[in-house]
Backbone as CSV, one residue per row, in Angstrom:
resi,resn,N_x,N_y,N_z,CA_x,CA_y,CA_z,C_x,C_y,C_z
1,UNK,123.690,49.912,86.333,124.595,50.975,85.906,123.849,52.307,85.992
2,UNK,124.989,53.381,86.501,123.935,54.488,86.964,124.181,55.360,85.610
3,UNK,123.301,56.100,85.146,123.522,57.472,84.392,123.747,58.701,84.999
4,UNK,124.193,58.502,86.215,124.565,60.062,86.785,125.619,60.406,86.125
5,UNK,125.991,61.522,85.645,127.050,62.340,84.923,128.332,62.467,86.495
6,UNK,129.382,62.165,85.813,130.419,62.456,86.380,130.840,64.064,85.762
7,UNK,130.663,64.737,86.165,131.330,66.028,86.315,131.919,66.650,87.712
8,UNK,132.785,66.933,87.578,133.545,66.913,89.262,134.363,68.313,89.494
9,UNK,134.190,69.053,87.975,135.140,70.406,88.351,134.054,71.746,87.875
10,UNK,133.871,72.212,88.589,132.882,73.830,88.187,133.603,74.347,86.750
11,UNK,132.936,74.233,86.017,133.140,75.418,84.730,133.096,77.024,85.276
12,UNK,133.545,78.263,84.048,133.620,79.423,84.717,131.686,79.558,85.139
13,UNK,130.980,79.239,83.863,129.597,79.885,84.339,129.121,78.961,85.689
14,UNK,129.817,78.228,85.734,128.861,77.396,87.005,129.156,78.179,88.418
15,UNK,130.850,78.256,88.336,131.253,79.196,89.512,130.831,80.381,89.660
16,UNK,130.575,81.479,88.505,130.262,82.138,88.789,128.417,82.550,89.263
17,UNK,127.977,81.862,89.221,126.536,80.857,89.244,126.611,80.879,90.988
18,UNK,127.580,79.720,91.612,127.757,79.654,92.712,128.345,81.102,93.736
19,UNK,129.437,81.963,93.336,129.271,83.474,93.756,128.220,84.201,94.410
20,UNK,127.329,84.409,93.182,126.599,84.510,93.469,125.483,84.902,94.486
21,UNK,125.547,83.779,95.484,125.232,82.984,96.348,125.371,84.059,97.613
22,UNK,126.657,84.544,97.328,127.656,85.022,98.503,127.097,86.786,98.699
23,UNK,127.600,87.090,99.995,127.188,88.684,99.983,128.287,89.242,99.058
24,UNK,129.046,88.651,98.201,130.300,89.703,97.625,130.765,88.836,96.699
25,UNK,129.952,88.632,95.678,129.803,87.627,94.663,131.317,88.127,93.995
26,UNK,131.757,89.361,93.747,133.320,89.393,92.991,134.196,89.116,94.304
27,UNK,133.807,89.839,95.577,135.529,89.242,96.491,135.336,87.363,96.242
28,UNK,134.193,86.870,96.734,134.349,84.956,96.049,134.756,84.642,95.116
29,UNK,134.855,85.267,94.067,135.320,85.369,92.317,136.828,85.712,92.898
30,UNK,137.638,86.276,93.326,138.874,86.672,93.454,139.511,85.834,94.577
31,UNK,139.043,85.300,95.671,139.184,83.967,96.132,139.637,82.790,96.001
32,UNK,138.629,82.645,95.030,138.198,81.266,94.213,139.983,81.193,93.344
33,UNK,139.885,82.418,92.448,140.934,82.392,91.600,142.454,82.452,92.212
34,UNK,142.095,83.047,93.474,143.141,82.713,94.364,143.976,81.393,94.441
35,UNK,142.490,81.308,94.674,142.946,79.757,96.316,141.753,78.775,94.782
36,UNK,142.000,78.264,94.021,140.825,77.436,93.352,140.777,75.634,94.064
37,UNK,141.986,75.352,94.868,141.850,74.521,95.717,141.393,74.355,97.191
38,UNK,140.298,75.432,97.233,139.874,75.588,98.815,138.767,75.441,98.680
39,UNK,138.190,74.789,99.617,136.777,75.178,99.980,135.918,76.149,100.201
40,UNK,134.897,76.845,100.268,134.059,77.899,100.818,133.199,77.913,101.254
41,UNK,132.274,78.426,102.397,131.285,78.642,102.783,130.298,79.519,102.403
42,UNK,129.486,79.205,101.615,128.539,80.294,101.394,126.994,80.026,101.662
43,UNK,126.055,81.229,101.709,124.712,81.141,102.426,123.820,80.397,101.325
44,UNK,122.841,79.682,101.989,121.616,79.047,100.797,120.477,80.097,101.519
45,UNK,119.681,79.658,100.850,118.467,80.475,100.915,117.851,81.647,99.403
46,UNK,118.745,81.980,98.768,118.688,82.911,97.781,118.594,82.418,96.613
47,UNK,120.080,81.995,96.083,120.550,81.035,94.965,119.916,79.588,94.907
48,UNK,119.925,79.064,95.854,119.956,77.314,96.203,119.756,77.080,97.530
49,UNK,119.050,76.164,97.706,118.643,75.102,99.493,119.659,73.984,99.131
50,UNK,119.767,73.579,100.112,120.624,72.160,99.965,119.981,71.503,101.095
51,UNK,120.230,70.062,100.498,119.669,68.654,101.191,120.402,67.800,101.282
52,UNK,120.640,67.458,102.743,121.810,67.010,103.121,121.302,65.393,103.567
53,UNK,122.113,64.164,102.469,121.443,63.156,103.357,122.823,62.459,103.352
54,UNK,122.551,61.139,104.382,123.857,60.151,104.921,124.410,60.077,103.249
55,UNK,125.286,59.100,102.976,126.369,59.048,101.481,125.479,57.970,100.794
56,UNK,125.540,56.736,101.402,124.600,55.575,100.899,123.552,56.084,100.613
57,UNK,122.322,56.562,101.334,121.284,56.857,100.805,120.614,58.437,100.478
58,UNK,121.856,59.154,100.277,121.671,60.547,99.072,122.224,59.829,97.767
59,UNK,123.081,58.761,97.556,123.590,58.102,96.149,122.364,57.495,95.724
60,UNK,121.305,56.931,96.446,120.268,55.764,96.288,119.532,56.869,95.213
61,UNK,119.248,58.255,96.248,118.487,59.442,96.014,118.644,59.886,94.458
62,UNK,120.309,59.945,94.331,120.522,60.493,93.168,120.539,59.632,92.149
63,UNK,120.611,58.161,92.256,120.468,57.789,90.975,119.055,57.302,90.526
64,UNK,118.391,58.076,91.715,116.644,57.609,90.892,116.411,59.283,90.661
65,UNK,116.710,60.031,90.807,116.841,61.360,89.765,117.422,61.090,88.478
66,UNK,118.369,60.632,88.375,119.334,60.199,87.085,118.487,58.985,86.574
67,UNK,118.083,58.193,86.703,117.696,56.665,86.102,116.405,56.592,85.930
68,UNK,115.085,57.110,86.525,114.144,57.920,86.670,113.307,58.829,86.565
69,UNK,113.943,59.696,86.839,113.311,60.811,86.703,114.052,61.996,86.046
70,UNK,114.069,63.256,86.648,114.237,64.521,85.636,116.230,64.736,85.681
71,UNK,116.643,64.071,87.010,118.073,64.677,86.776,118.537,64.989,87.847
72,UNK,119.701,66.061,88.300,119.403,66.475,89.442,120.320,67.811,89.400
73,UNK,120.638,68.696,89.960,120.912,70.465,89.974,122.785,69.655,90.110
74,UNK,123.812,70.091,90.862,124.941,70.376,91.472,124.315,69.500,92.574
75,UNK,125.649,68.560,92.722,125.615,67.664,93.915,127.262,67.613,94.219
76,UNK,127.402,67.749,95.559,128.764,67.632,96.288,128.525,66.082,97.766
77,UNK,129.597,66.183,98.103,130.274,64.896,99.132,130.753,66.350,99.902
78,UNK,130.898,65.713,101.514,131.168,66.177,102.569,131.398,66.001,103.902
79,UNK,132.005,65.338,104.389,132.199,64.992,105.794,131.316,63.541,105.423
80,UNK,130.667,62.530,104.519,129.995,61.739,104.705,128.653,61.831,104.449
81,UNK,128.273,62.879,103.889,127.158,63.452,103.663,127.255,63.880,102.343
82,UNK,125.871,63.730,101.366,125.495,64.030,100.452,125.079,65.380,100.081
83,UNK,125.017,66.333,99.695,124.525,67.697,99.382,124.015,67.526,97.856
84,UNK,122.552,67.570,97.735,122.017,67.730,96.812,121.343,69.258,96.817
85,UNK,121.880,70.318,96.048,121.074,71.282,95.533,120.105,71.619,95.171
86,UNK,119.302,71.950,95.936,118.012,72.095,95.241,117.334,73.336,95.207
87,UNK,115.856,73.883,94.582,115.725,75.144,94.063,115.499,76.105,95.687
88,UNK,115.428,77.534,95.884,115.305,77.860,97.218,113.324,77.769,97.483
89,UNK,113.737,77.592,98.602,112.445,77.652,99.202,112.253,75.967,99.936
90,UNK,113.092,74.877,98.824,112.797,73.808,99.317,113.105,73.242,101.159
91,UNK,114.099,73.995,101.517,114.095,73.770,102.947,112.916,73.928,103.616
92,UNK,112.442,75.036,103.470,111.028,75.174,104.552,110.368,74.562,104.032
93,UNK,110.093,73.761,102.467,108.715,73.160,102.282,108.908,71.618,102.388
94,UNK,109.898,71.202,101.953,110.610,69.741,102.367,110.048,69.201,103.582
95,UNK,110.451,69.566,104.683,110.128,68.871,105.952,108.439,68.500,106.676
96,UNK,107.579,69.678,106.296,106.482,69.118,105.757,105.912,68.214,105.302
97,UNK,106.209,68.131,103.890,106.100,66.889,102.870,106.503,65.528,103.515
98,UNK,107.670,65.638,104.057,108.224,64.488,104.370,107.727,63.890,106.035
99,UNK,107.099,65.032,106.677,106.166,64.167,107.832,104.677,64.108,107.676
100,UNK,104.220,64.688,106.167,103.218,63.981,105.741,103.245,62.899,104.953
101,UNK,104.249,62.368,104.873,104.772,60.807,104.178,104.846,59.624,105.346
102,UNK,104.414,60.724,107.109,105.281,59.649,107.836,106.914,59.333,108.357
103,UNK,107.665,60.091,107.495,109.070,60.208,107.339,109.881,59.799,108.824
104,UNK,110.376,58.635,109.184,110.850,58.698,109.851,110.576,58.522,111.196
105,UNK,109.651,57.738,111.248,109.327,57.799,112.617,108.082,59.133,113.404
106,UNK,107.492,60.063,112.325,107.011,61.039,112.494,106.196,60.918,114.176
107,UNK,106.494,62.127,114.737,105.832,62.283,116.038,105.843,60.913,117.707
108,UNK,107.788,60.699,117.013,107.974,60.162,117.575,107.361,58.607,118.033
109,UNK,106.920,58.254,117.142,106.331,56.842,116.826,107.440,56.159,115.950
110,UNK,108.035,54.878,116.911,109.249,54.073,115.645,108.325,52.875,114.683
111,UNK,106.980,53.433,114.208,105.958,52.280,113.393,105.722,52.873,112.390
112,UNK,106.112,53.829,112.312,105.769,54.710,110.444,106.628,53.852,109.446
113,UNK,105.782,53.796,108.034,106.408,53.141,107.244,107.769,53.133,106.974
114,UNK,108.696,54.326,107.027,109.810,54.799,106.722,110.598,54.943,107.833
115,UNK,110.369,54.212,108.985,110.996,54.616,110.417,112.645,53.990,110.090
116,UNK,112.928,53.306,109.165,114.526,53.110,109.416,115.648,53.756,108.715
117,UNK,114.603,55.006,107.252,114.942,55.769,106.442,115.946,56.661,107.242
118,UNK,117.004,57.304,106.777,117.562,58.098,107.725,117.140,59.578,107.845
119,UNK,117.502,60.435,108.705,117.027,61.764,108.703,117.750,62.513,107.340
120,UNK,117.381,63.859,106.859,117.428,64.560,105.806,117.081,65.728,106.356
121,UNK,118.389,66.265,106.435,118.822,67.345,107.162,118.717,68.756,105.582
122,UNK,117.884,69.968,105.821,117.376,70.638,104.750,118.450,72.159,105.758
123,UNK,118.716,72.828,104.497,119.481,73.826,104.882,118.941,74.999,103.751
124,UNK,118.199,76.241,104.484,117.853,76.961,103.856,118.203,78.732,104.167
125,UNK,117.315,79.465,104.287,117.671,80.825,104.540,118.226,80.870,106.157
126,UNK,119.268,81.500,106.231,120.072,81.654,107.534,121.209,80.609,107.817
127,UNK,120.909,79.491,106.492,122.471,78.515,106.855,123.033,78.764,105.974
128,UNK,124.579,77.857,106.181,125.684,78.296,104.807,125.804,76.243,105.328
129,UNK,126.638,76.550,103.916,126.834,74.866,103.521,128.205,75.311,102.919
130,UNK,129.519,74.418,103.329,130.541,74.302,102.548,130.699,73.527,101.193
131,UNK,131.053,74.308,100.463,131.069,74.530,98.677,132.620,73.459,98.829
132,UNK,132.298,72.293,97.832,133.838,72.328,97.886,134.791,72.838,96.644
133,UNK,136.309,72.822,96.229,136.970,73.295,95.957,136.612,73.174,93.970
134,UNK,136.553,74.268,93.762,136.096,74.457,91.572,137.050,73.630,91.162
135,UNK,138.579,73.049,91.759,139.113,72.168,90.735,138.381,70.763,90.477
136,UNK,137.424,70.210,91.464,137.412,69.293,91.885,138.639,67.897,92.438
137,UNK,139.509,68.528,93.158,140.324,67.792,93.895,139.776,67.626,95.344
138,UNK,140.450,66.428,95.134,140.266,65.950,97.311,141.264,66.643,97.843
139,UNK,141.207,67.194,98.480,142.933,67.120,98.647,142.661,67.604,101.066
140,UNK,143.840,67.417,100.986,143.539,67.304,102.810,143.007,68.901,103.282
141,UNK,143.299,69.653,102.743,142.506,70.935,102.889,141.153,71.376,102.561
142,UNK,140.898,70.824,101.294,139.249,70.369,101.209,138.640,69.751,102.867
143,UNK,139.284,69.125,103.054,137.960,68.665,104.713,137.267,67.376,103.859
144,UNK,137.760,66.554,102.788,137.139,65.802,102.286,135.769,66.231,101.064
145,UNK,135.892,67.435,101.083,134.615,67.642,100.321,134.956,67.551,98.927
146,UNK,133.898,67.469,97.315,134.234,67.305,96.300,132.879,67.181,95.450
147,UNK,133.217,67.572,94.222,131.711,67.487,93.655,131.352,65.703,93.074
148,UNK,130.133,66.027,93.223,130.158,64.458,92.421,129.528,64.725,90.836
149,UNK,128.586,66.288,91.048,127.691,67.300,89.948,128.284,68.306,89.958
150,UNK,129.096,68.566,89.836,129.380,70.281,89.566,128.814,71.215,88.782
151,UNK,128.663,72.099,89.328,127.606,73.421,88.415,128.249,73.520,87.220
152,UNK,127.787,73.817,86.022,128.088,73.720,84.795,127.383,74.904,83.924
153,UNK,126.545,75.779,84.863,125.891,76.934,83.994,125.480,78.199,84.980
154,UNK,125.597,79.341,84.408,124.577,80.209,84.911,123.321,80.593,85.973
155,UNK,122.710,79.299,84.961,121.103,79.091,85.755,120.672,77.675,85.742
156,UNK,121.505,76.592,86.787,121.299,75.285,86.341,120.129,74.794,86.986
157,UNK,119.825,74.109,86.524,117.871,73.568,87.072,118.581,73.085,88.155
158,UNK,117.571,73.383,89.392,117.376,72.849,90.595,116.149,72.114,90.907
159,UNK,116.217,70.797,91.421,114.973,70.187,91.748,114.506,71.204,93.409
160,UNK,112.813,70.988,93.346,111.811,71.568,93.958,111.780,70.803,94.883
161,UNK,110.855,70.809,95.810,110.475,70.086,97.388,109.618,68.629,96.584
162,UNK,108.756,68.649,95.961,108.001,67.585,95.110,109.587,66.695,94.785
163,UNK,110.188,66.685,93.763,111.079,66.181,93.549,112.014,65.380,94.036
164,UNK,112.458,66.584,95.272,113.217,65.656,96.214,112.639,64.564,97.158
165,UNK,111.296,64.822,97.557,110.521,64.129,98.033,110.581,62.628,97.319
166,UNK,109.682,62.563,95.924,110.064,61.736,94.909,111.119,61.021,95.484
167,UNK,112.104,61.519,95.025,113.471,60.794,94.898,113.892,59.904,96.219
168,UNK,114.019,61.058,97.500,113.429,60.063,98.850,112.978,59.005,99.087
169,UNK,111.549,58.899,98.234,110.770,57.813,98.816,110.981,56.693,97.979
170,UNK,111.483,56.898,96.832,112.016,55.874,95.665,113.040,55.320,96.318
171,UNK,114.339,55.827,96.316,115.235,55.027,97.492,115.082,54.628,98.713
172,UNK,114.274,55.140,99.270,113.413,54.299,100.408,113.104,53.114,100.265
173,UNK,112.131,53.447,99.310,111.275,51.892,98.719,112.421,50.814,98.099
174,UNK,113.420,51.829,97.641,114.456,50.456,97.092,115.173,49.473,98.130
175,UNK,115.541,50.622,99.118,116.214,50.004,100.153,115.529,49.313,101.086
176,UNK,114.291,49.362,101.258,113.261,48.174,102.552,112.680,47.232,101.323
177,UNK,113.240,45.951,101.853,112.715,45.173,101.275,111.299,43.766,101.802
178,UNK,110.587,43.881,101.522,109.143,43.633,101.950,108.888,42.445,101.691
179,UNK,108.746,41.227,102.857,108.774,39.855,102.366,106.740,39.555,102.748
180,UNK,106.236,38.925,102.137,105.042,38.331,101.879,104.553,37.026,103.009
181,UNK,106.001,36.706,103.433,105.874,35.494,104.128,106.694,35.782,105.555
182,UNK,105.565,35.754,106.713,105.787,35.848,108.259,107.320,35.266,108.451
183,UNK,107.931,35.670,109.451,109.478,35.265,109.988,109.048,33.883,110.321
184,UNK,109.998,33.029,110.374,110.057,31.547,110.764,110.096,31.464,111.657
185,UNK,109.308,30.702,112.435,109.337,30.571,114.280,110.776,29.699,114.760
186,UNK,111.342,30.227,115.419,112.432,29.549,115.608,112.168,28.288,116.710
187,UNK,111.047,28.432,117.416,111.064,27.605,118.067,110.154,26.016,118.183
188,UNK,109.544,26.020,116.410,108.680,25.010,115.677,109.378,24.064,116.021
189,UNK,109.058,23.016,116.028,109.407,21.644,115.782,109.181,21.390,114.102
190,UNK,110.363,20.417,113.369,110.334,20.575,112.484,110.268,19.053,111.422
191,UNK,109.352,18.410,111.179,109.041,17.019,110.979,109.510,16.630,109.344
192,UNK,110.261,15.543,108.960,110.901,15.158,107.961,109.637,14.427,107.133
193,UNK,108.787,15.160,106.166,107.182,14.226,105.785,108.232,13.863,104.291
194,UNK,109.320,13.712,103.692,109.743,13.273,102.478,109.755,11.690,102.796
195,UNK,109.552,10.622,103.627,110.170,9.240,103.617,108.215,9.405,103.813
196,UNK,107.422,9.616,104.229,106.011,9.290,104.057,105.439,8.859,103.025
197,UNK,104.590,7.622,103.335,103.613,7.033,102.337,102.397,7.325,102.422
């Protein structure tokens, strides 16, 4: 059983938290209140980085933040993809970390420990990431997006590049499972010694 918090709709301080974000933090505020069932695009790099992993294993991610460790910032769903929030700066320092772990096959070698982990796509200064809609509804104009964390404050803690890393390699490790005993030769001969005296 996971302890991740279901919160799924932005409070006012969280939205306005997320604004922010934007070159015109009140026209997004008048938007929002517009349209509070739409999606938005706004830039990371300033406010927040986001870390974008497959659905299965950004959930793995987040509930060893939640079950684990410290927690985790605003987390959204998206096209199939996970968006975990995290503090800025972590895009450029993330990818680093994670091909000094080996991550993936690093330098094009498929023998690194983590080669079947999936990629973890980091979005920082110069990208925008779609926000989905403050009611938290699905709805067919969303594009599927929705919170699974919704911002809930002002100034909500964002996990760091360390952290997310962490969390990574924990669901990593959960998901490869490591047997002690060589594959069975399929092509042994296989002798019945139970009727032996």
């Amino acid at each position: 059983m996971s302890s991740t918090p279901n919160v799924t709709c932005a409070t006012p301080d969280g939205t306005a938290w997320l604004a922010s974000a934007g070159t015109y933090p009140r026209s997004t505020l008048a938007l929002w209140r517009e349209r509070p069932d739409a999606p938005l695009v706004l830039p990371c790099g300033t406010v927040f980085d986001v870390v974008s992993a497959p659905a299965i294993f950004g959930r793995r991610m987040l509930d060893r933040l939640w079950d684990e460790g410290p927690g985790s910032g605003p987390v959204a769903m998206f096209r199939g993809r996970m968006l975990l929030f995290a503090a800025p700066g972590t895009a450029q320092r993330l990818p680093s970390l994670l091909t000094w772990e080996e991550w993936g096959g690093a330098h094009g070698c498929g023998t690194s420990r983590t080669a079947d982990v999936p990629p973890l796509l980091c979005h920082g200064t110069g990208d925008a990431v779609t926000v989905p809609a403050l009611s938290g509804s699905e709805s067919p104009a969303s594009g599927g997006s929705r919170w699974l964390v919704a911002p809930d404050t002002r100034h909500p803690w964002l996990p760091g590049p360390e952290v997310v890393l962490w969390a990574a390699v924990r669901a990593a490790r959960a998901a490869v499972r490591i047997s002690i005993f060589p594959p069975a030769d399929q092509d042994a001969k296989v002798y019945d010694v139970s009727r032996r005296r």
